[in-house]
C-alpha positions in Angstrom: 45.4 72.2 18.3 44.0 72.6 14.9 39.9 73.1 15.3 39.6 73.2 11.6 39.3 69.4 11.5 36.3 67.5 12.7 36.4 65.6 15.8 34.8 62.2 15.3 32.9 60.9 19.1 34.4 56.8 18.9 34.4 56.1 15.3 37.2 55.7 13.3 37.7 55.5 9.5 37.9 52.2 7.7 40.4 51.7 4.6 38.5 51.7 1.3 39.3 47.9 0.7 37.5 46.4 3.7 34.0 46.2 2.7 30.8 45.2 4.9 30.7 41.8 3.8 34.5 41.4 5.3 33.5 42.5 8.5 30.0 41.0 8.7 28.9 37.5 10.3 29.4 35.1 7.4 25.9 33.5 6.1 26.3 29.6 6.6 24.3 28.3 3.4 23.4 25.0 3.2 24.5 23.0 0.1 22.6 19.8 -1.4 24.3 16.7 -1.4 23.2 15.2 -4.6 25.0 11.7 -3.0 22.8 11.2 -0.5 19.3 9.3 -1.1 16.3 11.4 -1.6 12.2 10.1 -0.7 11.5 11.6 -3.8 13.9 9.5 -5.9 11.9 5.9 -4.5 10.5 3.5 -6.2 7.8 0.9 -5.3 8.9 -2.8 -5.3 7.2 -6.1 -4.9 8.1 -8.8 -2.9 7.6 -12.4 -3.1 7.0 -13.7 0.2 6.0 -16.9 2.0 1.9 -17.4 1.1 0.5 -16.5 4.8 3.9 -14.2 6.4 3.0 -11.6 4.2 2.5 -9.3 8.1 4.9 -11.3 9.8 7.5 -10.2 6.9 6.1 -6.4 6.9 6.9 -6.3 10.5 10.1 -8.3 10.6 10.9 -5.7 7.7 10.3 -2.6 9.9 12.1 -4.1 12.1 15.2 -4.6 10.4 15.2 -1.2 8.7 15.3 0.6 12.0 17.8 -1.4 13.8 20.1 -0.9 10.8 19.8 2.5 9.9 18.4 2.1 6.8 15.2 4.7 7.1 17.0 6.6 4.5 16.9 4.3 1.6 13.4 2.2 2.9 10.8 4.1 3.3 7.4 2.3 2.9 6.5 -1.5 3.5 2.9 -2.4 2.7 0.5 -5.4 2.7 -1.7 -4.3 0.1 -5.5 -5.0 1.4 -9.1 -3.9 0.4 -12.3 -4.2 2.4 -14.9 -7.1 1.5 -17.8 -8.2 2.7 -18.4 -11.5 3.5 -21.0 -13.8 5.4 -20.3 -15.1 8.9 -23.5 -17.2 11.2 -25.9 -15.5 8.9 -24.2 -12.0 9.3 -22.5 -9.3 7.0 -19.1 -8.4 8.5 -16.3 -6.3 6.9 -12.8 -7.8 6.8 -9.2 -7.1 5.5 -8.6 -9.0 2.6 -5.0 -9.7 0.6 -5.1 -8.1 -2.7 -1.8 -9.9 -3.8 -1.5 -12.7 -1.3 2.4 -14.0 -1.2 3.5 -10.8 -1.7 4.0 -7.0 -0.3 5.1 -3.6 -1.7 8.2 -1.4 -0.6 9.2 1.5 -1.6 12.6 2.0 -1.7 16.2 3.2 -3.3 17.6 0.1 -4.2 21.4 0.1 -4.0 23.3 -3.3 -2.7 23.1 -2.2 0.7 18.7 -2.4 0.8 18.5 -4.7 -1.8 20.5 -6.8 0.9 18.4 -5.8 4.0 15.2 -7.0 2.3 16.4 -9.8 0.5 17.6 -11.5 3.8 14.3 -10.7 6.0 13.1 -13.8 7.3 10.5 -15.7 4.6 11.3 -13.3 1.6 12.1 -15.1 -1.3 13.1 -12.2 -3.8 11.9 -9.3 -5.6 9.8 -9.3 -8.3 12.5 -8.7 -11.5 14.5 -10.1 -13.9 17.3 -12.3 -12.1 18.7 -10.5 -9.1 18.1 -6.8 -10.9 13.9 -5.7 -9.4 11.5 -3.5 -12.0 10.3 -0.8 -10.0 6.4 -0.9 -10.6 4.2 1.3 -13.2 3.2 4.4 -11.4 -0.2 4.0 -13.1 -0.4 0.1 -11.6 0.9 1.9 -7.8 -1.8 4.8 -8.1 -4.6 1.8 -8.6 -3.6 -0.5 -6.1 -3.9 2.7 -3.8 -7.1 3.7 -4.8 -8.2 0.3 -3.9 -6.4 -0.1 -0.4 -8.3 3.5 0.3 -12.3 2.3 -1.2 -14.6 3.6 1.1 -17.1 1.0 -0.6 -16.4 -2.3 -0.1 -17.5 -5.0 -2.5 -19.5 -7.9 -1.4 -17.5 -11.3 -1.5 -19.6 -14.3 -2.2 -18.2 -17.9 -1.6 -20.1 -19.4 -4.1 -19.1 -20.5 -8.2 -21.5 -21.0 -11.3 -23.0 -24.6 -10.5 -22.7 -24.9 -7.0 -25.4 -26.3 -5.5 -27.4 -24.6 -3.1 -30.4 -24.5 -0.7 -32.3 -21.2 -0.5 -32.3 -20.6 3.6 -35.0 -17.7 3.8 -37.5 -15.9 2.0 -41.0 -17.2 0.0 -38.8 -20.1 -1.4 -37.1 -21.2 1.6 -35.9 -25.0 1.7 -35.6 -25.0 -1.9 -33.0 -26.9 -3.4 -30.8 -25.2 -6.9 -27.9 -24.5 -8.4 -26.1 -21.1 -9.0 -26.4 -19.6 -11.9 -24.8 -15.9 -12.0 -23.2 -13.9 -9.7 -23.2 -10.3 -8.5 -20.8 -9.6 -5.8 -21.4 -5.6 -6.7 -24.9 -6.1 -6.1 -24.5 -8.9 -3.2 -26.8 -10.9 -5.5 -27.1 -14.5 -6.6 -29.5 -15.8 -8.9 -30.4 -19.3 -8.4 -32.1 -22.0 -10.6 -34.5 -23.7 -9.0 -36.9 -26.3 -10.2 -40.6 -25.1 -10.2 -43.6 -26.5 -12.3 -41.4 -29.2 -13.7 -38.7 -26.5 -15.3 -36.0 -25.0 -14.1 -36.5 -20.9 -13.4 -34.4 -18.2 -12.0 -34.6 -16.4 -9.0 -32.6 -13.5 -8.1 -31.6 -13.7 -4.1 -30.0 -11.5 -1.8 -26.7 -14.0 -1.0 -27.5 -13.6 2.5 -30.3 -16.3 1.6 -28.3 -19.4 0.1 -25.8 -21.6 1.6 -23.9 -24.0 -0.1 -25.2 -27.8 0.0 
C-alpha cells in the first residue's frame, strides 16, 4: 500500500462540473401573476339603487359576492352615511343619515364577470356611467365622502325652511307666534321673526325652542 497518498475518513471527491447549486435544495420563488386581479388596481363605483333598499342591496350584495366567489374582484360595498343631529319629543338624538340616498359605492375591478354580479343584485338599476361602460369616481370626490362618513362632529339637522311658520315653545318669548328667517344648522340656531311693539324683530333661538305650526 502506498502511504504517500492521503487517506480521506468518508468523503469523496466531486467532479469539477457539479457545483453547489446542483446538489443543493432548489429555492421555490414565487412569481407574480400580473393576470390575476389585484386590491390595489380597484376602483370605486356608484350604484343606482331602489330609493329606500340602499341596505337591503348592500347586504344582498355581500351576499352574492361570497356565494360566487367573487371576493377577488369586489372588495368594498358601502352605504355612504354621516351623523346628524336631529330633534325627537323635545330631545337631541344622533342618527345615521344617507348622504346619497338611491345609491351606494363599491369598489371593485370591473370586468364582465362583476359588472354582471352587481348589475343583477336584486333592486340595482345600473351603475353610474355612460351607457353600460361605469366611470370610476375622482379619488379627490372618494377621499371627501370618507372624510365625511368618519366626522367625529356631527352637524345639527333642522326640519325647518326660510318662511315656515313657527311658534316659539320655551324661553322669555314662549307662545309666540313667527316665521323663520335664517338658519344655522352649524350653530343648531334659528332666528325667528316675531311681531313685537307693532314690527317685526329677530330673535336668535336655540332650534330646540321652535316647532313648526
Amino acid at each position: 500500500m502506498d502511504t504517500t497518498q492521503p487517506l480521506h475518513s468518508g468523503e469523496m471527491d466531486l467532479p469539477e462540473e457539479i457545483g453547489m447549486a446542483d446538489i443543493a435544495p432548489s429555492v421555490r420563488k414565487e412569481i407574480r401573476d400580473e393576470t390575476v386581479p389585484k386590491s390595489e388596481d380597484a376602483r370605486w363605483y356608484t350604484i343606482h339603487t331602489y330609493a329606500g333598499y340602499e341596505n337591503a342591496v348592500e347586504r344582498n350584495l355581500k351576499q352574492r359576492i361570497e356565494s360566487l366567489g367573487m371576493e377577488g374582484k369586489i372588495f368594498d360595498v358601502v352605504v355612504p352615511t354621516e351623523k346628524k343631529i336631529r330633534v325627537k319629543a323635545g330631545k337631541r338624538v344622533i342618527e345615521e343619515e344617507k348622504i346619497y340616498p338611491g345609491y351606494i359605492l363599491v369598489r371593485m375591478i370591473v370586468d364582465d364577470d362583476s359588472w354582471f354580479v352587481v348589475r343583477n343584485t336584486p333592486r340595482v338599476t345600473g351603475f353610474v356611467g355612460s351607457g353600460n361602460t361605469p366611470v370610476p369616481m375622482e379619488e379627490s370626490e372618494v377621499a371627501g365622502l370618507m372624510k365625511r362618513m368618519t366626522a367625529e362632529a356631527p352637524k345639527h339637522r333642522i326640519d325647518l325652511v326660510k318662511d315656515d311658520p313657527i311658534v316659539i315653545s320655551d324661553g322669555p318669548f314662549k307662545d309666540l307666534e313667527g316665521k323663520v328667517g335664517e338658519i344655522d344648522e352649524s350653530r343648531g340656531k334659528v332666528k325667528v321673526m316675531v311681531s313685537m311693539f307693532g314690527r317685526e324683530t329677530p330673535v336668535e333661538l336655540d332650534f330646540l325652542q321652535v316647532r313648526k305650526l
